[in-house]
N, C-alpha and C positions, 0 to 999 in steps of 0.2 A: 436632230439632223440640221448642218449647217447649209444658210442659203447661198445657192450658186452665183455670185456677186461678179459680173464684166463690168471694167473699169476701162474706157479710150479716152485715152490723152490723146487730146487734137492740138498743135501747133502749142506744144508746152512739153516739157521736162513732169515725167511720171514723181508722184512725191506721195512716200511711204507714211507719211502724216495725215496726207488726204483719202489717202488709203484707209486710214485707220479710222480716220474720223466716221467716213460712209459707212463702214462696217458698225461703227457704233451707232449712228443713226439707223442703219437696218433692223438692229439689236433690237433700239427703242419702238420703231412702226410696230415691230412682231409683238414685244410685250403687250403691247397699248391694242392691235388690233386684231393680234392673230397673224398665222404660219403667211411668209412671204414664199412662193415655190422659186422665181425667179428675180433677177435682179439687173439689169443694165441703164448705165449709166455712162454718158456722153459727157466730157467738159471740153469745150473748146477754149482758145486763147481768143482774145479780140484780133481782129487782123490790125498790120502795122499802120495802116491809115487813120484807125480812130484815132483822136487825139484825148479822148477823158478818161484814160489809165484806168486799170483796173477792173474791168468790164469780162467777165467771163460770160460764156452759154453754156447751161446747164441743161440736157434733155434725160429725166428717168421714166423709165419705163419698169414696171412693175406687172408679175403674174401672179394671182392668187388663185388659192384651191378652186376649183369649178370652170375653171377657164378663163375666171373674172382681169380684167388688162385696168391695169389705170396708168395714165401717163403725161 
């Protein structure tokens, strides 16, 4: 059974690469830790003000069997 993975792009262009990457890092937590039931995953852009480029916000949030949250 594949994990139900939400991906929001915040103040950025969706990219089918970044996509792919999480779903492989999801791939990787499951082997190493065991079943992921859910999956959401926040990136934001920096807002136009910062000035040290390349600064993203990443929030995941993760459900495991038992009700278990980590995030």
């Amino acid at each position: 059974m594949e994990t139900p993975i939400q991906i929001d792009f915040q103040g950025m262009d969706a990219s089918e690469d970044v996509r792919g990457s999480i779903n492989a890092h999801i791939a990787e937590l499951e082997q190493r830790f065991g079943r992921v039931t859910t999956c959401r995953i926040v990136l934001k852009a920096a807002s136009d003000h910062h000035h040290t480029g390349g600064q993203y916000e990443v929030n995941i949030r993760l459900t495991l069997p038992n009700g278990r949250e980590v995030n």
